[in-house]
MARGU-72228 format. One record per residue (C-alpha): residue in one letter; z, y, x. Coordinates in steps of 0.02 Angstrom, whole numbers, plus 50000, padded with zeros to 5 digits. Each point is the difference from the previous one (the first is absolute). Example, Ala and Ser with C-alpha at 12.3 -4.5 7.8 and 13.67 -1.06 7.14 Angstrom:
MARGU-72228
A503904977550615
S499675017250069
This chain:
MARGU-72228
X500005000050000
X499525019250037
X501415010350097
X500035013049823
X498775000749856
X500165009849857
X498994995049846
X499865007349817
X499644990349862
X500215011249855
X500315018949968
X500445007549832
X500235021450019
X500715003750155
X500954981350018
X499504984750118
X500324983049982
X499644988850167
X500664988850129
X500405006150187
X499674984850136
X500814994850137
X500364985350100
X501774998349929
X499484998649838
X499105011749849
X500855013649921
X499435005749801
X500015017749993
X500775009749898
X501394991250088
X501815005750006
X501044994150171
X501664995049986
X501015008550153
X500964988850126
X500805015150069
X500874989350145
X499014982949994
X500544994749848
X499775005449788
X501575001049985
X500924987849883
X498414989250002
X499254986050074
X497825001150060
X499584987449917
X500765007549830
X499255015250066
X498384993350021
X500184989049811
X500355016849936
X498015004950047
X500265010050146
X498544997850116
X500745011650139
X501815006950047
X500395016450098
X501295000350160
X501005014450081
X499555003350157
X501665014250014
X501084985849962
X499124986450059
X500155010150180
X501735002349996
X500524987249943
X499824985250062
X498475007550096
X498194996650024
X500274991950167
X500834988249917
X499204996049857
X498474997750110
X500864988050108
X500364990349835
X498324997949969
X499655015849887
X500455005549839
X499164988049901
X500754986250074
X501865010150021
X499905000649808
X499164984949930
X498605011849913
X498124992050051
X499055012749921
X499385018750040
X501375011550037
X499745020050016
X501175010250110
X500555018649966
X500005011750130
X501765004750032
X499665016249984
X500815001049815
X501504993650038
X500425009450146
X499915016349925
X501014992349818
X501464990550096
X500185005950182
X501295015950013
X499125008650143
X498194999050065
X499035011150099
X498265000549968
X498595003550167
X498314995050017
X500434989250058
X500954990449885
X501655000149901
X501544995350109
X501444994549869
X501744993349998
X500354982749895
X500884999949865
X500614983450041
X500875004850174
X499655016950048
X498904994350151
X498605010950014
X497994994849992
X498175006850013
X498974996249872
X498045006650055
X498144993749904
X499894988650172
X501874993049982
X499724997549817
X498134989650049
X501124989450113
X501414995249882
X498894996449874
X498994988150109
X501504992450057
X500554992949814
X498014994349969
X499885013349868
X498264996449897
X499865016549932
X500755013950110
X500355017949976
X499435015750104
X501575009150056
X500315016949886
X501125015049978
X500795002149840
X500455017349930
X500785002249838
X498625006749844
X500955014149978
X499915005250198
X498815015850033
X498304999550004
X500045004350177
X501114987650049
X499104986449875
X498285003350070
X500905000950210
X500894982249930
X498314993149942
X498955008650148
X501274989150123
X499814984249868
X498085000450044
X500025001050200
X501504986649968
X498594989849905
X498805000950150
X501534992950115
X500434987749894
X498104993449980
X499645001350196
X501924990650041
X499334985749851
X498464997150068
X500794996250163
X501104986249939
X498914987350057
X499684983649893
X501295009949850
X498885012049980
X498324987749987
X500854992049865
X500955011449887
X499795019549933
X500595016850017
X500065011749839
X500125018850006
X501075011649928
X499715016449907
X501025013750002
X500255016549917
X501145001449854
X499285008249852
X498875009950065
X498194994349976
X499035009450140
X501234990750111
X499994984649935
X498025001450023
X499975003950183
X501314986250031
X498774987149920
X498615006950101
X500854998650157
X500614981349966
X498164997949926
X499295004150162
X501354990050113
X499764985849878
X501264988949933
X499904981749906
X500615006049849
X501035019149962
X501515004249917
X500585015649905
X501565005450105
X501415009649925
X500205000249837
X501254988949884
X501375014050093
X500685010749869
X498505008549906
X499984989949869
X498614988649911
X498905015549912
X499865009350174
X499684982850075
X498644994249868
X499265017850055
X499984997850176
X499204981649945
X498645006849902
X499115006950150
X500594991350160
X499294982349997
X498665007649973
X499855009050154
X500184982050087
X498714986650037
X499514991749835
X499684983350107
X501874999450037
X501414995649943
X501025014149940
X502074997650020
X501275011949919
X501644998150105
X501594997049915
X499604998449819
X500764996849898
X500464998849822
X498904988649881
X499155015849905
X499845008750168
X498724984050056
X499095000949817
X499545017250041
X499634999150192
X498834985249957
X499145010249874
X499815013450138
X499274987750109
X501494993950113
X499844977650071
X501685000950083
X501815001349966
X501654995850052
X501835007349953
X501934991950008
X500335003849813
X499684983449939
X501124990450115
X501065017250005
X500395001149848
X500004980949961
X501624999250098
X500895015649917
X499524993649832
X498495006949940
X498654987249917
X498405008349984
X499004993449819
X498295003049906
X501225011449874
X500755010450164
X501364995650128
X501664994849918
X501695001250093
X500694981249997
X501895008350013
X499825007549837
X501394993249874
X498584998249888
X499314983450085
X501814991250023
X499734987349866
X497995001949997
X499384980750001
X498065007150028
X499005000550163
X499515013850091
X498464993149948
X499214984249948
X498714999650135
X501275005950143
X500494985950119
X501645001249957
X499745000449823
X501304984450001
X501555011150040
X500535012549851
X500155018049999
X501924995449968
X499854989650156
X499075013550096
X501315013649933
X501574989250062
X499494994450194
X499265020650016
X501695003749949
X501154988950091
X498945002650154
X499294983650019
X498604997850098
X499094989349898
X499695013949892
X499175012450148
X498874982850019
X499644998249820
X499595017049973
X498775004050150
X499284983749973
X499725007649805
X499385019150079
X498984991150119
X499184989949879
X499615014649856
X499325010050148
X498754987750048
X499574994449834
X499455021949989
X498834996850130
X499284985749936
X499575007849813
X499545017650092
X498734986950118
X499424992449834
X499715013949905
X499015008350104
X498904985050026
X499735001149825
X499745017349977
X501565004449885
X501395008150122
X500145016749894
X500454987749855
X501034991650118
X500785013650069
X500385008249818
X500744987349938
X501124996050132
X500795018850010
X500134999149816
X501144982950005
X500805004450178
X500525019249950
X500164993849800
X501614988750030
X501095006350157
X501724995049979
């Protein structure tokens, strides 16, 4: 099989349906990406990952690097094999979480030197440190190395953040392609940058566009501005990417936040909410998420639902082990989330084959906003 091939099969409006290959397995796009922030989905097992239809996971490579480092996953054989997951895995930058959990970083152009916020020790983090990490877990799918800056920064500082972003896209690409037989075998996706603001958002694409990536991702957003500024920014900025590419919005996110990315033209997803808030208690359910805690469900004999794979436990059930703190119930109720996410993907992959995702996507809002608990 090909290193990376990206192929269409159906388009209805701005959507895509198709099926990215690699030689770790296919992926069906849309596709959503469970995240196994530190090698694992936490509270599940990959193979209940993989029953749950996920074709493709995503890895940390800030916590993966601290902890219990690259180096040493590589010596273990790599990441797929440290896990127990066979199948594509994409790797995020790094770049993310060092600016959201480390307390002090100084940014260069170097890089971004940073201080754990595990120990304390300090680390730099730089487009050709983030290449190396990433090759040293076996990611499939890796990420160029960013800078983050919050939507509501400056334009001046937004378009100096994305400016930086760019020439940190042409370091990243040049430190990938040296990575030997990794790099003849997996791919390298892009990231745009630029907040809100369209004209910047266009000459980030153009500058990726003429580096060229694999596939691109729309960078920063799903960070405070909420869905109708995000569905704006959406309206214009796949657009400004290569249609022949997959398309990846980072980070998202809730279930009608995919519906409407997809209709905007987005292949790619991946957030923690469903395992998230699986193990504080939130189910997520064609009628809108439900919070298991809720007195409401203590003597509730129904399922979650009667498709879920744990349709065989009670909401009663559910309600008690979320309660007592069991850990059955963070199992249960990822394994549920996990489940009602991928079953999305599949019915926003099958109605755009057959033509019928504004139906689709209608009638969906109408049940999921209709019946919130």
């Amino acid at each position: 099989m090909s290193r990376f091939t990206f192929t269409i099969h159906a388009t209805d409006g701005k959507a895509r349906t198709g099926t990215i290959a690699m030689q770790r397995g296919e992926i069906r796009t849309p596709a959503f990406m469970p995240v196994g922030t530190a090698a694992t989905v936490k509270a599940m097992k990959p193979q209940d990952v993989r029953a749950s239809g996920a074709d493709i996971i995503l890895g940390n490579t800030y916590h993966l690097m601290l902890r219990p480092s690259a180096e040493r996953i590589d010596r273990l054989g790599g990441l797929h094999a440290f896990m127990g997951w066979d199948r594509p895995i994409l790797t995020d930058s790094g770049g993310y979480q060092v600016m959201s959990l480390s307390e002090l970083t100084k940014r260069s152009e170097e890089g971004i030197v940073f201080k754990s916020h595990l120990d304390g020790t300090r680390h730099m983090l730089s487009p050709e440190r983030s290449m190396e990490i990433q090759r040293l877990l076996g990611s499939n799918i890796v990420m160029a190395f960013d800078e983050l800056v919050p939507t509501t920064s400056t334009r001046e500082v937004q378009a100096a953040a994305m400016e930086r972003s760019m020439r940190w896209a042409r370091r990243s690409r040049d430190a990938f392609d040296a990575g030997g037989d990794h790099a003849a075998n997996n791919a390298l996706f892009g990231i745009q940058q630029g907040a809100l603001d369209e004209a910047l958002r266009k000459a980030s694409a153009d500058a990726l566009l003429d580096i060229g990536f694999d596939g691109y991702a729309v960078g920063g957003l799903a960070v405070g501005e909420g869905q109708e500024a995000m569905f704006g920014c959406l309206d214009y900025a796949p657009g400004q990417l290569d249609p022949a590419k997959p398309r990846y919005l980072m980070g998202v996110g809730k279930p009608d936040d995919i519906v409407g990315a997809v209709e905007r033209g987005i292949d790619m997803f991946d957030c923690v909410l469903p395992t998230r808030s699986g193990r504080t208690g939130q189910a997520f359910t064609r009628n809108g998420p439900i919070n298991i805690r809720n007195a409401k469900f203590a003597e509730d004999q129904g399922p979650l639902d009667p498709d879920s794979p744990v349709a065989g436990w009670s909401k009663a059930y559910l309600h008690h082990l979320v309660r007592s703190g069991e850990i059955l119930g963070a199992m249960l109720m990822t394994e549920h989330n996990l489940w009602f996410y991928q079953r999305l993907m599949a019915d926003l992959r099958a109605a755009i084959a057959e033509g019928r995702l504004t139906a689709f996507a209608n009638d969906f809002r109408s049940a999921y906003y209709g019946g919130r608990d």
